[in-house]
N, C-alpha and C positions, 0 to 999 in steps of 0.2 A: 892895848890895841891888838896885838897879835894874841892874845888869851882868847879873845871875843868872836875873832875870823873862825879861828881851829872852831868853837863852840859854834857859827852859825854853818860852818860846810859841815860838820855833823850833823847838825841839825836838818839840812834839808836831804843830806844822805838817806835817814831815817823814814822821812815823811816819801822820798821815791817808793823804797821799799815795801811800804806799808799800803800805797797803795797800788804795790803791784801784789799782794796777795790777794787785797779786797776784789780785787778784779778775773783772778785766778779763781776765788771762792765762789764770786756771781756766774763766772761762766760753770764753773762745778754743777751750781743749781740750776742753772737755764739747761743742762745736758739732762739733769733727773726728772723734770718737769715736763721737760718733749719726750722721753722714754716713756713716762705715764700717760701720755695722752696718747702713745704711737704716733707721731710725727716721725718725719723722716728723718734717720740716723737716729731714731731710738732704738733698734736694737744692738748696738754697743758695736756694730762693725764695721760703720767708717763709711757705708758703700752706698748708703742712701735708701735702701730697697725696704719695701714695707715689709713687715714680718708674715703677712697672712700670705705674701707671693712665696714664701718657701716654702720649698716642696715638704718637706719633712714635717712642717707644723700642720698641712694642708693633714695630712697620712696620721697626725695625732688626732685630726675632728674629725675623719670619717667616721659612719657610724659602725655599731658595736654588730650589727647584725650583717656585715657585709663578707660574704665569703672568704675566708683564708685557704694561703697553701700550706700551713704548718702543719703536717699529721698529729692528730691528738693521741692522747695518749691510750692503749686499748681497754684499758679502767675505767674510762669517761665515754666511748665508744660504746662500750660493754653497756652502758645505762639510759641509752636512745639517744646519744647527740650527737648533732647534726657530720653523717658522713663527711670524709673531707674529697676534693673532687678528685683526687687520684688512686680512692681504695675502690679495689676490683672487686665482688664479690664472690665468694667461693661457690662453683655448685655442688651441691652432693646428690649422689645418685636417687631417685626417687623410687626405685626397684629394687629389691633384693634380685643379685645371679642367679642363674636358671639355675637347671640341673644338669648334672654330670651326664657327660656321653656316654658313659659307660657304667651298668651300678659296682655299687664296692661290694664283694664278698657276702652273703646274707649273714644276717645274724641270727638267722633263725634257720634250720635246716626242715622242719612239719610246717608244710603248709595244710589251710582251709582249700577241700577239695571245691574245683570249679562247681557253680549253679549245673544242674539239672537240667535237662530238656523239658518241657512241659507232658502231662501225659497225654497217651493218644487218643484223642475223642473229647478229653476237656474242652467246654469252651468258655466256661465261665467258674469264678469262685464258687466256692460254697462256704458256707459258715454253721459255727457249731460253739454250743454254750449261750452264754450271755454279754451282749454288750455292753462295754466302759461306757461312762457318759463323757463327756468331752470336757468336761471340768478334772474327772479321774484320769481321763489318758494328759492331760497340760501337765500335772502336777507328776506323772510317772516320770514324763519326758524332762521335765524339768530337773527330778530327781536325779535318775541318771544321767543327764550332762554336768550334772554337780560335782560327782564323783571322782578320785583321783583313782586310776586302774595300775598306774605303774609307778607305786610308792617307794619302792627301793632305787629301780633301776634308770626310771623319768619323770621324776615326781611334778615336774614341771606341765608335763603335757594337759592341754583342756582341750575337753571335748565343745564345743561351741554349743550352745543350748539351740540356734535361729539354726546349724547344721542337724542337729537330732530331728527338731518338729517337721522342719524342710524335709527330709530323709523319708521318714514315719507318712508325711503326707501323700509324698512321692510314690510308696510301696504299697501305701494301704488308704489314702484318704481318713488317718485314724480311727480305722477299725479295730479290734479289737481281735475279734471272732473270726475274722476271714483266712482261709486257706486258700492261696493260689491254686492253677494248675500244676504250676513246677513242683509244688510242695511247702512253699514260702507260708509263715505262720504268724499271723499276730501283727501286731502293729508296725514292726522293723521287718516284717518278710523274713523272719530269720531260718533261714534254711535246718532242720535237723541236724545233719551233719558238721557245719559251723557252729551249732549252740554246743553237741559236743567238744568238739576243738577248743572253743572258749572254757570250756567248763575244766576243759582237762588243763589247758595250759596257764589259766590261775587259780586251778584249784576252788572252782565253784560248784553250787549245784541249783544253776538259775533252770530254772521250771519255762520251756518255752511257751507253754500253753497261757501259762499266768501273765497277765498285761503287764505288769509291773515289771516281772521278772522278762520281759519279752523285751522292753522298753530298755533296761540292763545291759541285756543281752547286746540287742544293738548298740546301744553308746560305749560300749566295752570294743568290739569288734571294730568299730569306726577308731577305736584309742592303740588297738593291737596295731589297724592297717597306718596309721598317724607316724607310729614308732617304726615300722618294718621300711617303711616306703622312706622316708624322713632318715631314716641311715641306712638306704640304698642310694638315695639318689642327689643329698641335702646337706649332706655332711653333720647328718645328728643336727638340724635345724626343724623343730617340730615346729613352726608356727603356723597357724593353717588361716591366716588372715588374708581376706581376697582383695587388699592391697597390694600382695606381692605377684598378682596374678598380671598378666597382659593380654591382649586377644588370644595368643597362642593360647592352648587347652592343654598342652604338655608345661605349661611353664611355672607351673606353682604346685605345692604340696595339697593344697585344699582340693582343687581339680583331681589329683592325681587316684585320693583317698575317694572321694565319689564315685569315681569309675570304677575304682575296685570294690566298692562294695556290691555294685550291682554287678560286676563280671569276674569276680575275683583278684587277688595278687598276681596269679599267674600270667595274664594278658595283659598286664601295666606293667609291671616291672621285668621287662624283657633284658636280653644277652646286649640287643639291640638297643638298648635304649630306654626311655619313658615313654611308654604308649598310649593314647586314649582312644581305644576300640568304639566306647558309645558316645561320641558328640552329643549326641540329644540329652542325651538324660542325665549328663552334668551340664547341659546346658539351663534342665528343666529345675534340676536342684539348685542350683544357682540362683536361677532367678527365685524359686520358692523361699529362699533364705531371706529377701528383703520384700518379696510381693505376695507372698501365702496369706489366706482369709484366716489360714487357723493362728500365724502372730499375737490375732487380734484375741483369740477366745480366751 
């Protein structure tokens, strides 16, 4: 009898236990079961609250295209994406600095003597020889804007081709043949006395009578005043692009070189300053550079 008691209080010992696991195990699965559906108290914290009400899950489904404030990095920036809202953008100047108040030291000590007065009683050109056809003077003018005149010293500097024909039209309407009153010869009006000067100061022997070598002559003389002016006033900046110009008529290299070619160096590059003596007629070359009938021939 007592062998049989011991065996039945174990026995129902066993069967308590057994079913307090089975009951621990179903509640196990009823907790996995409401977590997969999202039922409340499926996200594993006790507190009952649905999962889509947190903020943090809310901020994983926003969309991908919605503004951040991370700054990207300047690699990815660098290749068009999307600005972030706090980068400022840089401006940079859209002008190149004037010119100097005062010129620096010439580097050249012979100047081209000033223009001539007209003669007394002149009142109109005259002409002598044969006229270029206007196919022959394009291709002169063309030629010598092509030219590099200051191989050692500025090999950099160009003569602008729309500055030559502009210039040539200015002085001559692409004549050829015509002598001013002042004395002005050819197609560039190039003065006697300045074809000397050019001749002697690079050592040439351009012929001012000859269109071609007239055409030379000028584009050469426009590269000497490019160089003279440009490190007087520029700091050895030859660029003669009228981009860098502003309404002021003193305030670019290209203005500067126009004026002097029709009134010399001596009247532009003053003690005083950068001068432009003739308004009009770097106003007239000016606009000829981008509105001349002869661009088109």
């Amino acid at each position: 009898m007592v062998r049989r008691e011991i065996w039945g209080d174990s026995m129902t010992e066993r069967l308590r236990r057994t079913a307090l696991v089975l009951g621990a195990v179903a509640l196990a699965l009823a907790t996995v079961v409401a977590c997969a559906n999202g039922e409340p108290g499926g996200d594993g914290t006790g507190t009952g609250v649905e999962a889509a009400a947190d903020p943090s899950a809310e901020a994983e489904q926003s969309p991908a295209d919605e503004p951040t404030t991370e700054p990207e990095p300047p690699a990815v920036a660098g290749l068009g994406a999307r600005p972030t809202p706090s980068a400022t953008p840089k401006r940079t100047p859209s002008k190149k600095p004037g010119p100097r108040k005062v010129p620096k030291p010439p580097t050249e000590t012979k100047l081209p003597p000033p223009p001539p007065k007209p003669e007394t009683g002149c009142t109109k050109p005259r002409y002598e020889g044969t006229q270029a056809s206007r196919a022959q003077v394009k291709q002169a003018l063309t030629e010598a804007a092509g030219r590099t005149y200051w191989p050692s010293s500025a090999p950099s500097i160009r003569v602008p081709v729309d500055l030559v024909k502009a210039t040539a039209w200015q002085e001559s309407g692409w004549q050829s043949n015509i002598i001013a009153c002042d004395g002005g010869v050819g197609l560039m009006q190039v003065m006697p006395d300045t074809a000397a000067f050019v001749n002697q100061r690079f050592d040439q022997s351009y012929d001012i009578d000859a269109y071609r070598d007239n055409a030379t002559l000028g584009a050469n003389y426009l590269a000497w005043l490019i160089k003279y002016i440009g490190d007087a006033f520029f700091e050895s900046d030859y660029g003669v692009s009228a981009d860098a110009c502003t309404s002021e008529l003193n305030s670019c290299l290209l203005n500067a070189v126009i004026s002097a070619y029709n009134f010399g160096p001596g009247a532009v590059v003053t003690e005083d300053g950068l001068k432009i003596p003739n308004p009009q007629y770097v106003r007239n070359v000016r606009a000829l550079m981008t509105e001349c009938e002869c661009l088109a021939f």
